[in-house]
C-alpha positions as CSV (number, residue, x, y, z in Angstrom):
1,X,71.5,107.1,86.1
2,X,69.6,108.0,89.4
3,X,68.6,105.4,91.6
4,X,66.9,105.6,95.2
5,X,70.2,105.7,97.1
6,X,72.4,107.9,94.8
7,X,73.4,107.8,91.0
8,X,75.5,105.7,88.6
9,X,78.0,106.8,86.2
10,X,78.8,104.3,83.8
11,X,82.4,104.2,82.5
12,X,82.8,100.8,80.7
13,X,80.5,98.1,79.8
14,X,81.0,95.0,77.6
15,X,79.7,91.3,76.7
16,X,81.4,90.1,80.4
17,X,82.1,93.1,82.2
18,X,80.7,96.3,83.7
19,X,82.5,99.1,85.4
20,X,80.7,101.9,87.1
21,X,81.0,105.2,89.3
22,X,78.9,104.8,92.3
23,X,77.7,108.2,94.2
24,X,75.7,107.0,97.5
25,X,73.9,109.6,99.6
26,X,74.9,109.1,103.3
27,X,72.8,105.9,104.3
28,X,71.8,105.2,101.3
29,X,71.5,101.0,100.4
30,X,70.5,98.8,97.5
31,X,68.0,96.1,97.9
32,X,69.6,92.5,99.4
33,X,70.1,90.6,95.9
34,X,72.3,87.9,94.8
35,X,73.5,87.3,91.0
36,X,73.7,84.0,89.2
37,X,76.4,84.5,87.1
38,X,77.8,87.4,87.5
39,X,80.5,88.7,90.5
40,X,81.1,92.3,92.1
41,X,83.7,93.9,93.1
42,X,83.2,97.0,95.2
43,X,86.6,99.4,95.5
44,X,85.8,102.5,97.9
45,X,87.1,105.9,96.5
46,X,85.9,108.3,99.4
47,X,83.5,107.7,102.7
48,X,82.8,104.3,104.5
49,X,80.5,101.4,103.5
50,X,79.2,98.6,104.7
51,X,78.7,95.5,102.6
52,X,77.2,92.6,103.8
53,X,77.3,89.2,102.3
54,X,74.5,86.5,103.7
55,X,77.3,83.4,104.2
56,X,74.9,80.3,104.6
57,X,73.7,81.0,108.0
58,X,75.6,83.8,109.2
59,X,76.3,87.7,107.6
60,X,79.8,88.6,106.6
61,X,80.1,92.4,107.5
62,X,83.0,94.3,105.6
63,X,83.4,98.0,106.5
64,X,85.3,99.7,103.4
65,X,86.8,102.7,103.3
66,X,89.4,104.5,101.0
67,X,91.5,102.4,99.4
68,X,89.4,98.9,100.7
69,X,87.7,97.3,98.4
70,X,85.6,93.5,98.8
71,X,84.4,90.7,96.1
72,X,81.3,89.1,96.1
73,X,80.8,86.0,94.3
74,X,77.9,84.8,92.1
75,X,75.3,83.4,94.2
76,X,75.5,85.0,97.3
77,X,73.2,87.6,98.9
78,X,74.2,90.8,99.5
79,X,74.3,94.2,100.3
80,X,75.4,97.9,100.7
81,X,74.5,100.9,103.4
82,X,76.7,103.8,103.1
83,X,77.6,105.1,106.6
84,X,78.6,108.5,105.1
85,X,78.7,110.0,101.2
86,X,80.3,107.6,99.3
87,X,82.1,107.2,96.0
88,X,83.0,103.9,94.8
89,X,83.9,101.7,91.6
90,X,81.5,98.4,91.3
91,X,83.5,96.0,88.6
92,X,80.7,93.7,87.5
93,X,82.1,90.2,85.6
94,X,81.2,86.9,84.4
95,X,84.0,84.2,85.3
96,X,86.0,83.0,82.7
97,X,86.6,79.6,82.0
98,X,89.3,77.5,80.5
99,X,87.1,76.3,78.3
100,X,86.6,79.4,76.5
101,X,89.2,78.7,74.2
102,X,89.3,76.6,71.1
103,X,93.0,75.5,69.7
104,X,93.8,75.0,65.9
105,X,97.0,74.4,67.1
106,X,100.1,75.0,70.1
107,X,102.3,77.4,70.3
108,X,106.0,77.1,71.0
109,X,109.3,78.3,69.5
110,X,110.2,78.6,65.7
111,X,113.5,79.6,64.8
């Protein structure tokens, strides 16, 4: 899928998660956002980018490069400029809960 700062490849989506193949043209951003239930995850393949995460009153800064990677939390503003080409994965997910489980019964030992 093109987009204004590169393109996405999707490789895996479900009910709570999304995985995807970022390609970003050398500075290249996406709009300052923030997501209300769902988190990112940004793992840098190749090139250097700059996320920024709006902290309250101040800007969290994380330069990522190969083998870096940074989690953003639902909620929060945020932010990427690539600084050179860039490929990255962005994991997308809900938070599970411990909640999410109904028991009939426990488990244990029978012998």
């Amino acid at each position: 899928m093109k987009k204004s700062w590169g393109i996405i490849i999707p490789i895996f989506t479900s009910e709570t998660t999304n995985v995807d193949l970022l390609i970003i043209e050398p500075g290249g951003y996406c709009s300052k956002h923030k997501h209300f239930q769902k988190h990112n995850l940004f793992y840098v393949l190749s090139g250097e980018l700059l996320v920024q995460i709006q902290l309250k009153e101040k800007i969290a800064e994380h330069i990522l490069t190969t083998g870096k990677q940074v989690m953003i939390k639902a909620g929060y503003f945020h932010q990427f400029i690539a600084k050179s080409e860039v490929m990255c994965i962005e994991v997308s997910f809900v938070k599970l809960s411990e909640e999410d489980i109904y028991r009939l019964d426990e488990g244990g030992i029978k012998l």
